[in-house]
C-alpha positions in Angstrom: 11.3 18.4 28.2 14.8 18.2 30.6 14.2 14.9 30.6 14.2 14.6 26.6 17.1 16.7 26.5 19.2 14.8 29.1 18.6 11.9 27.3 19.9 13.2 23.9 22.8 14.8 25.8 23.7 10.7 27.4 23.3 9.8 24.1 26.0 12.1 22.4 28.5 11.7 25.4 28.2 8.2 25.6 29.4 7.9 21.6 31.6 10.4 22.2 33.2 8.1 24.4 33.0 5.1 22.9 34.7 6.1 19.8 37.3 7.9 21.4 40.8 6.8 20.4 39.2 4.2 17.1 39.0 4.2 13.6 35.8 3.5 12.2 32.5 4.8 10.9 29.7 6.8 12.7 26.7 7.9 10.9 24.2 10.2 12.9 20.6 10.3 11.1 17.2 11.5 12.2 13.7 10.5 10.6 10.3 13.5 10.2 7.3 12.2 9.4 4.1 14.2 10.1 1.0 12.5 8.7 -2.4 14.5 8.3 -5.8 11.5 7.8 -8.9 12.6 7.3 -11.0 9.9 8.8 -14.5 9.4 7.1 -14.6 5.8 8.1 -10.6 4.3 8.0 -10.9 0.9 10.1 -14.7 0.8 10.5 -18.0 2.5 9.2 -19.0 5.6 10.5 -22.6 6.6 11.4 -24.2 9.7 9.6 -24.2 12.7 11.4 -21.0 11.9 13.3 -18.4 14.5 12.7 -15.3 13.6 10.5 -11.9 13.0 12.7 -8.8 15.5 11.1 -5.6 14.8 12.9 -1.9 15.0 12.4 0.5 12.1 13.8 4.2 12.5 13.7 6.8 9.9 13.9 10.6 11.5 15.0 13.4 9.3 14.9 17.4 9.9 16.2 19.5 7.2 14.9 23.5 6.9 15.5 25.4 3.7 13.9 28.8 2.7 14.5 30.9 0.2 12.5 34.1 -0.5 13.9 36.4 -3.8 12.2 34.1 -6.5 12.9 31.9 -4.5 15.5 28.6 -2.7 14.1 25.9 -0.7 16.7 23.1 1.0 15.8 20.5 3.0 18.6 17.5 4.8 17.8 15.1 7.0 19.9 11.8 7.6 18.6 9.0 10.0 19.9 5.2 9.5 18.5 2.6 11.6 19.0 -0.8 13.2 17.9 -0.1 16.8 17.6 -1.5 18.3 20.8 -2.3 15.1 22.7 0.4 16.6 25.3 -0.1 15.7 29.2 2.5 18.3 30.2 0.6 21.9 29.9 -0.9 24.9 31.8 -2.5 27.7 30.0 0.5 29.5 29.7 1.7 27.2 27.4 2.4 23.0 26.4 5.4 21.4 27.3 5.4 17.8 25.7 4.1 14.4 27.0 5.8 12.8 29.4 5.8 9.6 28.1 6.4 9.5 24.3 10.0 8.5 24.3 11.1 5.1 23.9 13.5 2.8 22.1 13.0 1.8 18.7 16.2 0.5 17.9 19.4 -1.0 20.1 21.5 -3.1 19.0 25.4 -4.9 18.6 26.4 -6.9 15.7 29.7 -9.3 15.6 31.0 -9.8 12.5 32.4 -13.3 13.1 34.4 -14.0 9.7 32.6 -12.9 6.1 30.1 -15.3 6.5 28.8 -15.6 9.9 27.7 -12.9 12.4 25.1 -12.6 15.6 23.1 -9.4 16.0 22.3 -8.9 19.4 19.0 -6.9 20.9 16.2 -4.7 19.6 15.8 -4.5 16.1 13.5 -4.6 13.2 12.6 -7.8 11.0 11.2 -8.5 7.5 10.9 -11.9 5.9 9.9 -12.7 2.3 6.2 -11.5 1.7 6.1 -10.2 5.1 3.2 -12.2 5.6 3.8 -13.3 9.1 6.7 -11.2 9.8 7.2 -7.6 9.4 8.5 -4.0 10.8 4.7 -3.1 9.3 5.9 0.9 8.9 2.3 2.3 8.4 2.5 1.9 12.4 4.0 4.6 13.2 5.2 3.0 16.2 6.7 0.2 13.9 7.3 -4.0 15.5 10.6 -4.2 16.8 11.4 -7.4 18.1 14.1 -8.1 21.4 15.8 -10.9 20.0 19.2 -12.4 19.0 19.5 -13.2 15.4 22.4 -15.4 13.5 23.1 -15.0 10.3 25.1 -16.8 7.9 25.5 -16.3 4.0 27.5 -16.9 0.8 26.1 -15.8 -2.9 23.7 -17.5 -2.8 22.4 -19.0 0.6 21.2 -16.8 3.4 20.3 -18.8 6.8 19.1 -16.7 9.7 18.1 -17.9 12.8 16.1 -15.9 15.9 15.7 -16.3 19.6 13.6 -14.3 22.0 12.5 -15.1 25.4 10.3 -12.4 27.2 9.4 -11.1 30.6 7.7 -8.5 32.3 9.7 -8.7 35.3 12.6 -10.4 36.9 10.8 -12.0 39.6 7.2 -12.8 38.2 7.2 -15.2 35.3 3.7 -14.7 34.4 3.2 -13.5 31.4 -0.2 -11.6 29.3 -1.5 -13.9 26.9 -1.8 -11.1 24.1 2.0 -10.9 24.1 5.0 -13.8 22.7 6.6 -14.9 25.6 8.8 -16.3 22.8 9.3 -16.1 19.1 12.1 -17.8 17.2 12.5 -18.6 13.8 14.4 -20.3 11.5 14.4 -18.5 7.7 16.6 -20.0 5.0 17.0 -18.3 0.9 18.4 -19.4 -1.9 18.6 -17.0 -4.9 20.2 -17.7 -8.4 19.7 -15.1 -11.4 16.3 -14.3 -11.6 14.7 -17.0 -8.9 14.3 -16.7 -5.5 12.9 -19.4 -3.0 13.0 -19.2 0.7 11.2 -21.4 3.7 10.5 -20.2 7.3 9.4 -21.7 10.0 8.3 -19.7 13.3 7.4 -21.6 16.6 5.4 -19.0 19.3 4.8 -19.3 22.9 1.7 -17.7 25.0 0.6 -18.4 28.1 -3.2 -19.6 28.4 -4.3 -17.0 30.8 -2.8 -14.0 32.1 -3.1 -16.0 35.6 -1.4 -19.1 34.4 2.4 -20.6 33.5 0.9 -22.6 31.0 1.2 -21.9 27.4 0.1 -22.5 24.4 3.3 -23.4 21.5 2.0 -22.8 17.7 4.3 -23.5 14.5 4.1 -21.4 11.5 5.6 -22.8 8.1 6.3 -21.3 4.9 7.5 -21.2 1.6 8.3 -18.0 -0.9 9.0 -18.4 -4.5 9.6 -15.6 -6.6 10.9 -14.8 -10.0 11.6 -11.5 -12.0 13.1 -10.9 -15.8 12.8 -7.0 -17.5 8.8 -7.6 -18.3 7.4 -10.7 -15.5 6.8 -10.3 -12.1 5.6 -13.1 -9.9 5.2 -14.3 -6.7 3.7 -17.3 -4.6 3.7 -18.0 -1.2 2.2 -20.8 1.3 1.8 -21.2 4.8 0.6 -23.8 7.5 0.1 -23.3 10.6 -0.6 -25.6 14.0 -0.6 -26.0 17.9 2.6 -28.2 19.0 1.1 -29.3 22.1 -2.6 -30.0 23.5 -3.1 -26.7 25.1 -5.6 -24.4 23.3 -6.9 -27.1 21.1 -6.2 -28.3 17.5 -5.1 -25.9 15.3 -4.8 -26.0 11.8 -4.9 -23.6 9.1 -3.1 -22.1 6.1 -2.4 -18.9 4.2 -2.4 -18.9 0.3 -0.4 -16.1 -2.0 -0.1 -15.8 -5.6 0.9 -12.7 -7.6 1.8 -11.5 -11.0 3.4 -8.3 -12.4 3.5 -7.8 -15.9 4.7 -4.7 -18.0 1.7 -3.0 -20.2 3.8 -0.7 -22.0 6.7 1.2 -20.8 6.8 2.9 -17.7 2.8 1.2 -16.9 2.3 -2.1 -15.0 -0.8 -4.6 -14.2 -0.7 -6.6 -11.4 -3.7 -9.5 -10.3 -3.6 -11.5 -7.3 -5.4 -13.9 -4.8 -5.1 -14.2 -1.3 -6.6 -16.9 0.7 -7.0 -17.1 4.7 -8.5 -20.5 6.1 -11.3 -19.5 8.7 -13.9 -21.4 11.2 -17.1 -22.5 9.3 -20.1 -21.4 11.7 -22.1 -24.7 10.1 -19.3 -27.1 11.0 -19.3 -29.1 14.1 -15.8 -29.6 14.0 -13.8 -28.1 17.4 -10.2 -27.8 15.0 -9.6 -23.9 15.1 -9.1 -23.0 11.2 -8.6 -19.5 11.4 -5.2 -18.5 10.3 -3.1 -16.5 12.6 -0.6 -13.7 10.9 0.9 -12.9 13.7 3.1 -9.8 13.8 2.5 -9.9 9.6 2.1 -6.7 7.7 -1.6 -5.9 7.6 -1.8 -2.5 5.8 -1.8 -2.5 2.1 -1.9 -6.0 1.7 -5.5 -6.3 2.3 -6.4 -2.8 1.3 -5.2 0.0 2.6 -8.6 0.6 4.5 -7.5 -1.6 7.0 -11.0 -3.5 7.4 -9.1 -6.5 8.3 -6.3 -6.1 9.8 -7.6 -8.6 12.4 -9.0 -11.5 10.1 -12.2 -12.2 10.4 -13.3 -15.5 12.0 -14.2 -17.2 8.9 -11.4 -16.2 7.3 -10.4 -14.1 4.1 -10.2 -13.9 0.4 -9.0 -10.8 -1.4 -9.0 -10.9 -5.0 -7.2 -7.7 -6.1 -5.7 -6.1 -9.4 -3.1 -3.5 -9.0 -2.1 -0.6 -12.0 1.5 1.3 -11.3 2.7 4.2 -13.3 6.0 5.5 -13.2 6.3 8.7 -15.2 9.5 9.2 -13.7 12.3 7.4 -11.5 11.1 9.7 -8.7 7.1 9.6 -9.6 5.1 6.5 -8.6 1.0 6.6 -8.9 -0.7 3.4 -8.1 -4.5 2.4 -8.3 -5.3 -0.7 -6.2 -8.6 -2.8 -6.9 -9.8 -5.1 -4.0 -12.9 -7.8 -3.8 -13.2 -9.2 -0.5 -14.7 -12.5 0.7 -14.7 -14.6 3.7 -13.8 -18.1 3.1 -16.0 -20.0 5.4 -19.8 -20.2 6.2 -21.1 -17.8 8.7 -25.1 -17.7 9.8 -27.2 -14.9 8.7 -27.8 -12.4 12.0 -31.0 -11.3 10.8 -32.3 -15.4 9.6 -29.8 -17.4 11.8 -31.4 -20.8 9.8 -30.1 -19.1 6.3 -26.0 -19.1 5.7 -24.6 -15.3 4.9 -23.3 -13.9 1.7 -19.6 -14.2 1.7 -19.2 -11.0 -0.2 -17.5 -8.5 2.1 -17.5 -5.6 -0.2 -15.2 -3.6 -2.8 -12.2 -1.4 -2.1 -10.4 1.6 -4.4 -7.1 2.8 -2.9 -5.3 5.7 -4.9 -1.9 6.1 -4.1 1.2 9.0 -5.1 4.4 8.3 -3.9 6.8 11.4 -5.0 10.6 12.1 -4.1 10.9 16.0 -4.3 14.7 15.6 -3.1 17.0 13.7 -1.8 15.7 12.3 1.6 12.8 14.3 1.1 9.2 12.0 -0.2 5.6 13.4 -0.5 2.8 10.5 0.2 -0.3 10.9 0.0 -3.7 8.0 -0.5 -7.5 8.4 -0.9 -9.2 5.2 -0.3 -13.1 4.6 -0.7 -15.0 1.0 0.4 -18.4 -0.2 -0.9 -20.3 -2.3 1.9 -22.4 -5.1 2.2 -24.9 -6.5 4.7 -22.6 -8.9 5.3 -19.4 -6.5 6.6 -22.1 -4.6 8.6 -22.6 -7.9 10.5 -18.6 -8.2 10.8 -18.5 -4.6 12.4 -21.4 -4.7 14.4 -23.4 -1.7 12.6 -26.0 -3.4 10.9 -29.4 -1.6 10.7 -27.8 1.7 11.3 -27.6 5.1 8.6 -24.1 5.2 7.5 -21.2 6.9 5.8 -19.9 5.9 3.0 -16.1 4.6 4.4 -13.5 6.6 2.6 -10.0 8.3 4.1 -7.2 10.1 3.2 -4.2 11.3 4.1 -0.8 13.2 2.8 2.6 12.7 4.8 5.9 14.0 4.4 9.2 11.8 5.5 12.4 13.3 5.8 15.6 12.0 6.8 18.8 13.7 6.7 21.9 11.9 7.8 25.6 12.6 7.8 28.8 10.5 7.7 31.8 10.5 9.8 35.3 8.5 8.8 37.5 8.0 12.1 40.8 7.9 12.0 42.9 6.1 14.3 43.0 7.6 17.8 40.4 10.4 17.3 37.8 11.5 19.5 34.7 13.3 18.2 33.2 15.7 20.3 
């Protein structure tokens, strides 16, 4: 606890200083979100008879942003817990957990002219469909990436460009192979009236082997097209992906997106969609890997808000999904989600390993209420329910066992005040 409240005490002297004697802007702002799931199978089956997880998670966020002329900073502290995981107690009473504070946000940006700027350190990113790369804020944690980004844009052009290089230590270059030693990008949009169309391209570095400098280089390309009038909503997206050098093997696979929104009636909505993951067929003798990587993409909601594959399965994924929104109000939003999951490529039956496997992965109903009660203030809450097949038990490793049928739920609450300051010239704040 004195070591959370020093910290928050650095933080306010060290603006106080750093605005002393400027003109400028300073907004300080705080994020609240407890969540409360009831867990009767999120992520994976359950067995009958086990008991039914209730929990509470809560995400706190202090933020502080500074714009000065051409100088912008932003720094957020986060804390994430499960209410009463604390490490810090005696029977007298709990104290906190020592090690729930870290950095969410920390960055400088330089305003070079109107055009052209570089952000500088760690900071969130979201890209088109967010297929591949995403601040993914179900996580409570969030992805925040160390990174330098440049940006340049007019009216209608927007090219960013990031860098990253990563280490775990200053004198060890080894690096764990589950992590990006590097990931840079290259993301260009062009918008006119009603059209949108954007390419990416994303090249990643991992080492081979926790025990090894060699690594493994992978490109990533896209391309987003989307266009919007008053009643028509649709989008399309595309990506490839494969290794750029011979470690790891041949790698190629692709992603496949198409979406369309169309107004029933007024204030009603129907959406259908397709999404299509390349995967490994188990009857193949081919040694190119197929299976599509997403890479720090958004996983939750996309393919159902279950979350039964937010690691792709290794024969891939196809989610065939129709989507109903109502809006009785500008601060009401109620939305019904249908999903039909398939994988894509052949896998052997377990129980006939001669015989190839259903594809059918099941059905998925995700009920959703999004509500603003006030300003800064917005209710969430989901009920999601999914209808298995022999097939998924195979995927999860419970086949032949009594289940549950999977279902969750969960209401959350976010809340974030914030207040504005206007410096004058040669003020200090204290």
């Amino acid at each position: 606890m004195k070591k959370i409240k020093l910290t928050f005490i650095s933080i306010a002297v060290l603006f106080t200083i750093e605005i002393s004697a400027q003109s400028g802007k300073l907004q300080i702002g705080a994020e609240f979100r407890p969540r409360l799931l009831i867990d009767n199978g999120y992520g994976t089956p359950q067995l009958k008879g086990e008991s039914t997880p209730l929990y509470v998670t809560q995400r706190t966020r202090l933020n502080a942003g500074f714009q000065q002329d051409k100088v912008e900073s932003y720094i957020s502290l986060q804390d994430v817990r499960l209410w009463g995981e604390d490490n810090n107690y005696k029977s007298s009473g709990v104290y906190g957990n020592t090690e729930s504070l870290s950095l969410h946000q920390g960055w400088v940006k330089l305003n070079l002219n109107k055009m052209l700027s570089l952000k500088i350190g760690r900071q969130l990113f979201a890209y088109d469909d967010q297929r591949i790369v995403s601040a993914r804020n179900w996580n409570d944690y969030q992805v925040t990436y160390d990174a330098l980004l440049a940006e340049f844009k007019t009216s209608k052009h927007r090219l960013h460009i990031g860098l990253s290089y990563n280490a775990e230590s200053k004198s060890n270059i080894l690096f764990p192979e589950t992590k990006f030693k590097s990931f840079d990008f290259i993301h260009y949009q062009y918008k006119i009236e009603k059209l949108t169309l954007s390419g990416i391209a994303v090249v990643t570095e991992n080492t081979v082997s926790d025990s090894t400098e060699n690594f493994i280089l992978r490109g990533t390309y896209g391309t987003n097209l989307n266009y919007k009038n008053k009643k028509f909503n649709s989008h399309i997206s595309a990506y490839y992906q494969h290794n750029l050098n011979d470690e790891g093997g041949k790698v190629s696979s692709i992603c496949l997106s198409a979406f369309i929104y169309y107004d029933l009636v007024q204030k009603l909505n129907l959406g259908i969609g397709l999404d299509y993951l390349s995967g490994n067929d188990e009857t193949s003798s081919s040694t190119v890997d197929n299976k599509f990587d997403i890479l720090y993409g958004r996983r939750h909601g996309w393919y159902g808000y279950m979350d039964y594959f937010s690691t792709t399965p290794e024969q891939g994924l196809q989610d065939y999904m129709a989507k109903l929104t109502y809006n009785p109000s500008d601060k009401l939003d109620i939305q019904l989600h249908y999903h039909y999951f398939l994988l894509s490529s052949n896998k052997y039956d377990e129980t006939n390993p001669v015989e190839k496997i259903n594809k059918n992965l099941g059905h998925e109903i995700d009920l959703k209420l999004k509500w603003e009660l006030q300003k800064s203030v917005n209710l969430e809450c989901g009920y999601s329910i999914y209808s298995m097949t022999n097939t998924l038990k195979q995927l999860k490793k419970v086949m032949g066992q009594e289940l549950k049928t999977p279902q969750y739920c969960y209401v959350a609450i976010t809340v974030k005040p914030s207040v504005l300051f206007d410096l004058p010239d040669k003020t200090t704040v204290n």
